[in-house]
C-alpha positions as CSV (number, residue, x, y, z in Angstrom):
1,X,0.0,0.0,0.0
2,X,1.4,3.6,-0.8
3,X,1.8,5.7,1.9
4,X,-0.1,9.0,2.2
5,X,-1.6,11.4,4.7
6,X,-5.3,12.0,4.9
7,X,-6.9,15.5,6.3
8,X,-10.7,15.8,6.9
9,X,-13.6,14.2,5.7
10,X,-16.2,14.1,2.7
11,X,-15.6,13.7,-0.9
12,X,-12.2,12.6,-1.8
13,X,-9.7,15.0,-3.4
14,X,-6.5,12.8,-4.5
15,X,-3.3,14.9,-4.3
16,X,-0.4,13.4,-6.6
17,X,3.2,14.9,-6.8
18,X,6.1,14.9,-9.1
19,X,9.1,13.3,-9.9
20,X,11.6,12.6,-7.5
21,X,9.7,14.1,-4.4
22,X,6.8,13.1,-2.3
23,X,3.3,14.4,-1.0
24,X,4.9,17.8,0.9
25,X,5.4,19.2,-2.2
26,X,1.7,19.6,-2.6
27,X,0.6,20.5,1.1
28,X,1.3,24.4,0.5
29,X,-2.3,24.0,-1.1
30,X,-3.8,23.0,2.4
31,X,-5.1,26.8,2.9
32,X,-7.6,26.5,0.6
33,X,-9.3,24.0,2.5
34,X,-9.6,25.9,5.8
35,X,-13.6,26.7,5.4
36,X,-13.7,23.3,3.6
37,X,-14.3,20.7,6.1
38,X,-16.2,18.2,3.5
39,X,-13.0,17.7,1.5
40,X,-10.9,14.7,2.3
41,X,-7.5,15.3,0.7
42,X,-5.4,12.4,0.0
43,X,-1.5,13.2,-0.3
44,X,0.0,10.1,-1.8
45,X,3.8,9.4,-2.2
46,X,4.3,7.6,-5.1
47,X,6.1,4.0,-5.2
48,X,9.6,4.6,-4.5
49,X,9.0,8.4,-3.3
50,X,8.5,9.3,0.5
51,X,7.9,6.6,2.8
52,X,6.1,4.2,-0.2
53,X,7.7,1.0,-0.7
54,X,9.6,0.6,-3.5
55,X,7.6,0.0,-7.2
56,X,7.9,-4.4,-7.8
57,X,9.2,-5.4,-11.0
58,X,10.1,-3.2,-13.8
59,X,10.1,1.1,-13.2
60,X,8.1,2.8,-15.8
61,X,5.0,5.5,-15.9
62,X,2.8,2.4,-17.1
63,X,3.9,0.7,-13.6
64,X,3.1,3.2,-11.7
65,X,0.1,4.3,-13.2
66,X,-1.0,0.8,-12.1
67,X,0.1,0.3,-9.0
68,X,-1.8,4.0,-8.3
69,X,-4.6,3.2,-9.4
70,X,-4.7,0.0,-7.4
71,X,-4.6,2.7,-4.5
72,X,-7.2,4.7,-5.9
73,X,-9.9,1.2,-6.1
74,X,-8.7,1.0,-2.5
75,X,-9.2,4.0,-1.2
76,X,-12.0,5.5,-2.8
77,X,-14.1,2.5,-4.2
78,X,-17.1,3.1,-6.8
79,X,-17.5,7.0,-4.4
80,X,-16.9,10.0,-6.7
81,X,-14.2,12.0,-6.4
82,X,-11.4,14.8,-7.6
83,X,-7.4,14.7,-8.4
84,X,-5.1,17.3,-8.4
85,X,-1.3,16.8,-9.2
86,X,2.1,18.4,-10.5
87,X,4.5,17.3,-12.9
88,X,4.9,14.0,-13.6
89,X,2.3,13.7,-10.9
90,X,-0.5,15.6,-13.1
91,X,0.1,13.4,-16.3
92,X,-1.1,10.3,-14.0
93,X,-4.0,12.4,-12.8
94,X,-5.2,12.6,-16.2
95,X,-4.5,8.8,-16.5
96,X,-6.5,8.8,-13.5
97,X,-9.5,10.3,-15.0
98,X,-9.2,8.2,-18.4
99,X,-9.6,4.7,-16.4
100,X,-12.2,6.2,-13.9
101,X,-13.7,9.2,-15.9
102,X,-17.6,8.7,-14.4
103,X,-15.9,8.8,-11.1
104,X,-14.0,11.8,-11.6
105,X,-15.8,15.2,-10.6
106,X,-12.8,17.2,-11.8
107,X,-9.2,17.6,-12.3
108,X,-6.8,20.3,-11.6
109,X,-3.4,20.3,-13.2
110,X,0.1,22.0,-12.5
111,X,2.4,22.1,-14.6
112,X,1.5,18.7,-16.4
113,X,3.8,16.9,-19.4
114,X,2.1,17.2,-22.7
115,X,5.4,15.7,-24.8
116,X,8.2,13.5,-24.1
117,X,11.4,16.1,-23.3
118,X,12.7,16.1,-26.9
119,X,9.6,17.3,-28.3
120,X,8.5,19.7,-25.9
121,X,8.3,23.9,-26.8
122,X,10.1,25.4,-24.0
123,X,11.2,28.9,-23.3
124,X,14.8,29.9,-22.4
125,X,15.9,29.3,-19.4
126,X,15.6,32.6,-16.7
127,X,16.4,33.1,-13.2
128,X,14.4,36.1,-12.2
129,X,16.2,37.0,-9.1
130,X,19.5,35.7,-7.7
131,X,20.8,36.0,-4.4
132,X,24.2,35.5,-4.5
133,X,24.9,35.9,-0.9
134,X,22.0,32.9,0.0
135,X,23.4,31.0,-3.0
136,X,27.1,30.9,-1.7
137,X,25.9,29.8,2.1
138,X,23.8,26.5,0.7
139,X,24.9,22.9,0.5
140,X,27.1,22.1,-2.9
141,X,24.2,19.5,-3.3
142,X,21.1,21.8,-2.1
143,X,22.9,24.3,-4.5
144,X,22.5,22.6,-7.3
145,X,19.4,21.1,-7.1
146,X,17.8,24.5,-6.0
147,X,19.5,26.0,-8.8
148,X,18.7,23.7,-11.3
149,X,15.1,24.1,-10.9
150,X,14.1,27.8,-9.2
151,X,13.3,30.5,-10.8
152,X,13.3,32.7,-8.0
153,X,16.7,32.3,-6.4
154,X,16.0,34.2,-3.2
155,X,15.2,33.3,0.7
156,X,12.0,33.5,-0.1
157,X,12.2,30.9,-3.1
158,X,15.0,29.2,-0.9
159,X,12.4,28.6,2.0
160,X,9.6,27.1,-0.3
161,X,12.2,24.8,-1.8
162,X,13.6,23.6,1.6
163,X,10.3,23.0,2.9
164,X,8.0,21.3,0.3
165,X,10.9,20.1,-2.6
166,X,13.6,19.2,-0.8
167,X,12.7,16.3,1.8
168,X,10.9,14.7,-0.8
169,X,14.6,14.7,-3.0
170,X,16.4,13.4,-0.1
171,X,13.9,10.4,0.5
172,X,13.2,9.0,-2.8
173,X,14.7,6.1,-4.0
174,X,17.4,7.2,-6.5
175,X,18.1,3.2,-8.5
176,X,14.0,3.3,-9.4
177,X,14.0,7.5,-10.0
178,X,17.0,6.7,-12.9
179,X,14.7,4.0,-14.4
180,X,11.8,5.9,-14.2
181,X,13.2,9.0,-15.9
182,X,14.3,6.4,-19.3
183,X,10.5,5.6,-19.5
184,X,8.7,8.8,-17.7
185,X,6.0,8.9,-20.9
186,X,3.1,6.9,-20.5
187,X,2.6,4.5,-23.5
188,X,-1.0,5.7,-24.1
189,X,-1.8,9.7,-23.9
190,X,-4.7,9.6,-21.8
191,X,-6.7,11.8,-23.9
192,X,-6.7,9.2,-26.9
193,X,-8.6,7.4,-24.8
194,X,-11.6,9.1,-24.6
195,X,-13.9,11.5,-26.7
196,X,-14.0,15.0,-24.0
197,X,-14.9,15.1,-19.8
198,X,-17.3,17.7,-18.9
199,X,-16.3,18.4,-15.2
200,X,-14.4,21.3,-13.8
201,X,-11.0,21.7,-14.6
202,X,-8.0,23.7,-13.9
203,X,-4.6,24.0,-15.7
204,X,-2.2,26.4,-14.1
205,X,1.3,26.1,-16.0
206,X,4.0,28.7,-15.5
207,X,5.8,31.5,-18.4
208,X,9.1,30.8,-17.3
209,X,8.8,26.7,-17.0
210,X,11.8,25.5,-18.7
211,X,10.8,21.9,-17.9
212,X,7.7,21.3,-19.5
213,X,6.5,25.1,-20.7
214,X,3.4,26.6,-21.4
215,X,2.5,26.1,-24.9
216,X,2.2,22.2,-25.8
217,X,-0.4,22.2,-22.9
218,X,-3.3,24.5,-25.1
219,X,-3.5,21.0,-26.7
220,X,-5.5,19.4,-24.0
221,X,-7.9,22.1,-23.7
222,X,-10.1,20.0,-26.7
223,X,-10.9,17.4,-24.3
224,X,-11.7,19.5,-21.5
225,X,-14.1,21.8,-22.6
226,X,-14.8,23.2,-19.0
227,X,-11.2,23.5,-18.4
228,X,-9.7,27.1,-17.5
229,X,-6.0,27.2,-18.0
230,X,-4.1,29.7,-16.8
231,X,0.1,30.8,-17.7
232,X,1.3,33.2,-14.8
233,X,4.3,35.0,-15.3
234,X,7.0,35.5,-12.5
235,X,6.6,30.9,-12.2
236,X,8.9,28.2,-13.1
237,X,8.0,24.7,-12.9
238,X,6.9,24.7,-9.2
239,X,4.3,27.1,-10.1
240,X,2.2,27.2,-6.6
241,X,5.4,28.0,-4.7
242,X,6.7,30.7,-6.8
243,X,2.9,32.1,-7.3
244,X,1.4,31.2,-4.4
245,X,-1.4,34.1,-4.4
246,X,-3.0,33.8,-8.0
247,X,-2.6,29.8,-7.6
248,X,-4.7,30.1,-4.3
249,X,-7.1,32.0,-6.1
250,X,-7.5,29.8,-9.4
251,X,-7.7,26.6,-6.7
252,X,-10.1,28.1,-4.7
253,X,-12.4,29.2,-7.4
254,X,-11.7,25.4,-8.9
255,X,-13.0,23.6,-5.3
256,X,-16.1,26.6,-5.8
257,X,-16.9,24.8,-9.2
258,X,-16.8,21.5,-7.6
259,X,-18.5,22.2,-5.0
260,X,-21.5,23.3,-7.2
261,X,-20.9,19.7,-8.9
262,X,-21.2,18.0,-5.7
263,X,-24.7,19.5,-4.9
264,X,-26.2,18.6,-8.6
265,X,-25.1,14.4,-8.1
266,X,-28.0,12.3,-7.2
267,X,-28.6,11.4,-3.8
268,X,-26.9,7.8,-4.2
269,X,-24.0,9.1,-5.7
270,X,-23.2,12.3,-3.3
């Protein structure tokens, strides 16, 4: 069984994280929920991520696509319910809502992979602010990861990181991360495998996201036809740590719109 961490009660909201970290890289959303006591969000590590054993057999997004949703049948049954993830973690939230898409009230996405990393548009690379002096008091190895992926380079950016990206780096399992990363495309885009999904959906993607950028997801929009999607400037690839106010505000009015859902499902399904 994966681990995770469960707060509150009601209708399930699965939270799924990226690559090579676990479910604190999501909690900085926890706010939203403060007058939201019917939510029950679900922060999952993925296999070989956090405090989940590791994934059996071979390492692949197909693998662990299965062994999430062997969680998911688990957890959450024949109940409806929403996903939200990051990354890596929102291309198996959409693989989520192709196996179980009459489940699935709605779907929010940060910064998802549309493209394998050869065939993605991507801007230029751009730190937006570097803080030299905070730079040349890290780690050599907090350095470089922080570095590698922030675009805001100060204490500020420094203290999201630390918090919500880097335990999640130090406890995943490195051998299964290095075999993931050769096969980190599922084999089937989830959107071939249905015609469009009606629910409520958010994609939030950031200008400066030199990982998986802000164009090829527009593509997506055609299945979604109730799907906002928003680029903020000022964000990299962790958009809801670098901008935290106008992601709280899309999120927010997302749970609205799923709230509104909840109240029109029958009796028997609510």
């Amino acid at each position: 069984m994966l681990n995770h961490v469960e707060f509150g009660d009601g209708t399930p909201l699965l939270m799924l994280h990226g690559f090579t970290i676990d479910h604190r890289l999501l909690l900085p959303l926890e706010p939203a929920f403060a007058d939201r006591a019917d939510w029950r969000r679900v922060y999952v590590d993925l296999p070989g991520s956090g405090r989940s054993p590791r994934q059996p057999g071979p390492v692949t997004a197909d693998t662990v696509a299965e062994s999430l949703m062997t969680f998911v049948d688990k957890q959450f049954g024949s109940a409806p319910f929403a996903v939200a993830g990051i990354s890596f973690g929102a291309q198996l939230a959409r693989h989520v809502l192709a196996e179980r898409g009459d489940q699935v009230l709605g779907m929010c996405l940060f910064a998802p992979p549309v493209l394998p990393f050869a065939q993605r548009d991507l801007p230029e690379r751009q730190v937006l602010e570097r803080d030299e002096a905070l730079l040349g008091s890290l780690d050599p190895e907090d350095l470089a990861a922080f570095s590698g992926i922030a675009a805001w380079q100060t204490p500020e950016g420094w203290a999201a990181f630390r918090d919500h990206v880097l335990p999640g780096l130090r406890a995943h399992h490195q051998g299964d991360a290095a075999e993931l990363a050769r096969s980190l495309m599922l084999t089937a885009t989830p959107e071939t495998r249905f015609a469009t999904h009606d629910g409520p959906h958010l994609l939030v993607t950031g200008r400066q996201d030199h990982v998986v950028g802000w164009r090829d997801q527009l593509a997506l929009l055609e299945r979604y036809p109730r799907m906002t999607y928003a680029v903020l400037d000022g964000a990299g690839h962790n958009v809801h740590l670098d901008q935290p106010g106008p992601v709280h505000a899309l999120f927010t009015r997302w749970l609205d719109e799923l709230d509104a859902r909840r109240v029109d499902l029958p009796p028997a399904q609510a």
